[in-house]
N, C-alpha and C positions, 0 to 999 in steps of 0.2 A: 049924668055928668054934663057939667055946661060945656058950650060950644067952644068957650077960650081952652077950654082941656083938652079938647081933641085935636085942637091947631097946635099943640104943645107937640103932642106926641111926638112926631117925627122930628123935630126937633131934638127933643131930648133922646132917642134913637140913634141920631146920628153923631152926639155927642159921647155916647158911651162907647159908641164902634170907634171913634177915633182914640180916644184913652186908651181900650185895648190892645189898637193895634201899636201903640208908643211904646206901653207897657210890654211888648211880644220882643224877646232874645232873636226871636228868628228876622233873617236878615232878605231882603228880596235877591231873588236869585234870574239871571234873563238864561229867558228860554234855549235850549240847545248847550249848554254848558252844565260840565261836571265843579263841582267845590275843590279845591288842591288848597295843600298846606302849606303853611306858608314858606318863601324859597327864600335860603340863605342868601345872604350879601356878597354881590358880585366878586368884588374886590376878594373873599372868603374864597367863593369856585375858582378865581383863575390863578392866587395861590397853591390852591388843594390840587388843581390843574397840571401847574410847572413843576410841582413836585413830584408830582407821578412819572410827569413827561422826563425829569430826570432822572429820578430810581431807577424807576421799570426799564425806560429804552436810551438811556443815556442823551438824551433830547435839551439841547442847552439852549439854542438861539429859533425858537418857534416862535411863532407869531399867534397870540391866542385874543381870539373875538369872541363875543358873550354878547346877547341880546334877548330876554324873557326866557330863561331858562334853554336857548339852543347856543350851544359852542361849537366855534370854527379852528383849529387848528392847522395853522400857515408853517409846513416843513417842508424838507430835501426829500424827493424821491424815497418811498421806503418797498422793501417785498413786501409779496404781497402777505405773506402772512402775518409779517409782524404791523402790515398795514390795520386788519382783519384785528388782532390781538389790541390795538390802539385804540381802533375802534368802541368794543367791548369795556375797556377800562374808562371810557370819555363819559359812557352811558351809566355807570358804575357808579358817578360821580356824585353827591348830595344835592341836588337842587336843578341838576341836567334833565332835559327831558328830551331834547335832540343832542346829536353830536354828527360831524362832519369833518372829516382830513382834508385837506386842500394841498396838495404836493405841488412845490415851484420848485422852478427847474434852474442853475444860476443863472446871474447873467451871464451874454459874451466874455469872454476873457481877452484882457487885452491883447493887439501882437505882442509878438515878444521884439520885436523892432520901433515897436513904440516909446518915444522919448520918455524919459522921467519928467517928473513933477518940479515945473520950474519955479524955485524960490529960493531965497539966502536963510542959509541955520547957522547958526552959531551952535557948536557941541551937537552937531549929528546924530541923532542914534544908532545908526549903519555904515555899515563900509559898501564902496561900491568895488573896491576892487575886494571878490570874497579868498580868505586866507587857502595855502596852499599845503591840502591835509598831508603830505609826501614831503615835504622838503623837512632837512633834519633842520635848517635855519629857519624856520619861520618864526616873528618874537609871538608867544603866548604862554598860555601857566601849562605846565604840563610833571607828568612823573610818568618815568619809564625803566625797566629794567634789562641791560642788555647781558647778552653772554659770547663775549668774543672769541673767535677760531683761535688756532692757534699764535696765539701771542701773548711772547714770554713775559709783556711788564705785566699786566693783568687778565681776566678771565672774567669775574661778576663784576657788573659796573651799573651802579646806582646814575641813570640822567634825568634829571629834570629840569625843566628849564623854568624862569618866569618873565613874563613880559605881557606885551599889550599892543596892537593898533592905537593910537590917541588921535580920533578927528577931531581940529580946531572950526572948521568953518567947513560950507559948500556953497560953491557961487555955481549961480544956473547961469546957461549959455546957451545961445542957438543950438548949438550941435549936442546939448549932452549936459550935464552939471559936474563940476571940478570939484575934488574935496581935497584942502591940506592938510598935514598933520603929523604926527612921528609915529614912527616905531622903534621900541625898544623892548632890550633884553638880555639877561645873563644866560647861560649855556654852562654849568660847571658839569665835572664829572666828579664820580665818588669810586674809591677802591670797596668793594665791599668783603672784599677777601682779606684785607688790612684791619688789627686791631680795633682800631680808633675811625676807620672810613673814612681814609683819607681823603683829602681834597687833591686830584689828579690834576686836572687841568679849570678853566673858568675862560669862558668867552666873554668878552662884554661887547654891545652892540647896540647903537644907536643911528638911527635915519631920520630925515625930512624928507617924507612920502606927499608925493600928488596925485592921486585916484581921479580915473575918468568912466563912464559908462552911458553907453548907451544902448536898451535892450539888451541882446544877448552878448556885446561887444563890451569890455571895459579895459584898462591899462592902470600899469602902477609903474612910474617914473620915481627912483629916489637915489638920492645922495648921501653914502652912509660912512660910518667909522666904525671900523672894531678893533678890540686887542685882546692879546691871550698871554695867559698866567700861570705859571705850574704852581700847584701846589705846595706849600714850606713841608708838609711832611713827607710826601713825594720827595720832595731834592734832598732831603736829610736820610733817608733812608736809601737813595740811589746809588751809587760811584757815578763822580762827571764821566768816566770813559763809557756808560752804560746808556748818555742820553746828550742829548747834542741841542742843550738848552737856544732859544734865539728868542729876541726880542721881537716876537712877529706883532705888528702893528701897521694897516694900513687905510686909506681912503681910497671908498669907487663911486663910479657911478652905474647904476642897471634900470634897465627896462623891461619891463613883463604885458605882453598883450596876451588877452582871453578870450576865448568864443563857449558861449555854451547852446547845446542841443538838445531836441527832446524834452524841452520843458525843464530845461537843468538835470536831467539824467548823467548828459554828458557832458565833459567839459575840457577842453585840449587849450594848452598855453605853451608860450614858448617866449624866450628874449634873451637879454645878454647881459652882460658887469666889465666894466675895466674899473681896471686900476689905476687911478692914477697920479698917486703919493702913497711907497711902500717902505716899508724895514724889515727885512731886508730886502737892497737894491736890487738883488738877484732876481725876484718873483718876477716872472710873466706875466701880463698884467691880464687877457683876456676869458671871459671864460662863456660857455653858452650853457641855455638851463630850457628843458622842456621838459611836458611830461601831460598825463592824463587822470580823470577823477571820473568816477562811477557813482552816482546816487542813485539808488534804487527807489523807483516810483513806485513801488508796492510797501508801505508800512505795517507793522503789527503793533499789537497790544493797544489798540485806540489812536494808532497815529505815534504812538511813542519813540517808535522804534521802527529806524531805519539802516538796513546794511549799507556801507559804503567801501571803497577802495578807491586808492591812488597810487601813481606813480610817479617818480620823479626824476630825472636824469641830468647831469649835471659835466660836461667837458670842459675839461681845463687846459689851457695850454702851460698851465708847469705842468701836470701829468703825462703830459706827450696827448692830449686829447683822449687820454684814454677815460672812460665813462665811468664816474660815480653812481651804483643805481641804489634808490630807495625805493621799496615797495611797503606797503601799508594795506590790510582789509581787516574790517571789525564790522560795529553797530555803532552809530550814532543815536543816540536821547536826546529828541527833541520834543517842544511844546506842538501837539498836533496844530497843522494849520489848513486853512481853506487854500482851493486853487490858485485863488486870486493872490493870496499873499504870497505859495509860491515864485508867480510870476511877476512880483513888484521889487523886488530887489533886498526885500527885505528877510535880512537872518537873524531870527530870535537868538540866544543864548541856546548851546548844545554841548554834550559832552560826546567824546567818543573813547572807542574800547578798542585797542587795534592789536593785530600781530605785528611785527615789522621785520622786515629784512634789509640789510645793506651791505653792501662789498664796493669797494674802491679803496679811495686816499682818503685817508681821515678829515672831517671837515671839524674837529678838537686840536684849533689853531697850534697848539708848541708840537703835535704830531702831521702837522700836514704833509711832510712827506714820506710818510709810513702807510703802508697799505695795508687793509687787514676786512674782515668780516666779522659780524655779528648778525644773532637772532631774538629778538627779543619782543615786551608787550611794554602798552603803554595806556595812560588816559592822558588825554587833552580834551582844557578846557578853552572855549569860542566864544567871549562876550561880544 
């Protein structure tokens, strides 16, 4: 073999080792590492994540980190065993290779002496002065059924009422933000012992409300009108000697100051109403209104459900001062909420389940000066 052939060889040697190695499926691999298959897309794990995180442990506002197959999970304090159970399912996951909890804890919560958030709304979503669950006049939508003591015009009595807080505007202020607005409302009663149900009496009632609040303090100034109506089947089916019809109709003005305690557990109010333009001339114009409200800070069923009570008290001086009392305790159904919301003044939409009790002077204007009791239940609703 000539000398050019043997200069060849390696050459051509190292040309067929490179072809081979092109030609080889097999892929280089660096030292110390195992092969893994390939891992689903992110965006894939921390959907498959939050769904878990909701099924399984009701888990809605976590905070969830992903980085080369290890995930972070950012929640609220949990025990420890359903911490432990969380764990497990994180690890569970398609494409997890680590998993970690991370519990935060809220923040401070504000004082409760802390001003509101100063700015001008137009159409508010909140009240700041919040409604008062005891009082039979409050305006909002309601259906209730009473059973009156001994009284001979009726006995089952269908009340429900409809009405509404309406905020127009809230102007911020050094001390506190003012909101205007009305309220209104009808108040009828229904004979349910009557063929037809009849229509007994009907309140109508209308204000221009100014709400004030600051932290646990707020007020409700307003200047209202109402009037009352007996019913046309009511007076057709009566004798005049059996009911001492009057054209009750008048304007007051009241004021209501609040405090509440305990994180809104508790809540005491107290103010006043004159009268002053009546029909008839005869009404006494003043009258004084307090009372108290219990919200229980322990909820069931996810937050759903909260027991409540109130009471309401109401001296008049046509009654000789002597005291209207309403008393109310049921459950309220509310949208569960965070501490923080508690504490901002803000109330979601709620309904409530109540018993009620009352005795005094009837506050069913063409009876107001007849005195009588019932026992009865109710739902009210609170936008």
């Amino acid at each position: 073999m000539s000398s050019a052939a043997w200069t060849l060889r390696p050459l051509i040697a190292a040309a067929l080792l490179c072809l081979s190695l092109a030609a080889s499926p097999a892929r280089a691999q660096i030292p110390g590492t195992a092969p893994s298959p390939e891992r689903p897309p992110e965006d894939y794990i921390r959907g498959y994540a939050a769904a878990v995180l909701e099924r399984e442990f009701g888990i809605r506002d976590a905070r969830i980190g992903l980085k080369e197959g290890a995930i972070t999970i950012r929640v609220r304090p949990l025990p420890p065993e359903e911490r432990s159970r969380l764990l497990r399912a994180l690890r569970s996951l398609p494409g997890v290779e680590r998993a970690e909890v991370v519990e935060e804890h809220a923040a401070p919560l504000p004082p409760l002496d802390a001003p509101e958030t100063a700015r001008h709304e137009f159409l508010p979503r909140s009240d700041l002065f919040a409604p008062l669950i005891a009082d039979p006049r409050w305006p909002h939508f309601s259906l209730g059924y009473q059973f009156y003591f001994n009284d001979q015009a009726f006995q089952n009595v269908f009340a429900p009422s409809f009405g509404e807080t309406i905020p127009f505007y809230r102007l911020p202020t050094p001390a506190g933000p003012v909101q205007f607005g009305v309220h209104a409302a009808v108040f009828p009663i229904f004979d349910l012992d009557a063929d037809s149900f009849d229509l007994i009496n009907a309140d109508y009632w209308v204000a221009g409300a100014a709400e004030y609040k600051r932290g646990p303090y707020s007020a409700l100034f307003r200047i209202f009108h109402q009037s009352s109506h007996l019913g046309d089947e009511f007076l057709l089916r009566t004798r005049r000697d059996e009911i001492n019809r009057v054209n009750l109709s008048y304007e007051a003005a009241g004021l209501l100051l609040s405090r509440e305690f305990f994180e809104r557990a508790l809540r005491l109010y107290a103010g006043a109403e004159y009268i002053f333009h009546r029909d008839p001339r005869r009404l006494k114009p003043w009258t004084l209104q307090y009372g108290a409200e219990l919200y229980s800070p322990v909820t069931y069923f996810g937050g759903w459900l909260r027991p409540v009570a109130g009471l309401d008290i109401k001296n008049a001086q046509e009654a000789g001062w002597d005291a209207n009392l309403s008393l109310r305790a049921g459950v309220q159904v509310e949208p569960p909420r965070e501490p923080s919301e508690v504490l901002s003044g803000l109330r979601e939409r709620r309904i409530q389940f109540m018993l009620e009790f009352f005795t005094g002077r009837s506050p069913n204007g063409q009876f107001y000066d007849e005195t009588f009791k019932y026992l009865g239940v109710g739902m009210h609703l609170y936008f």
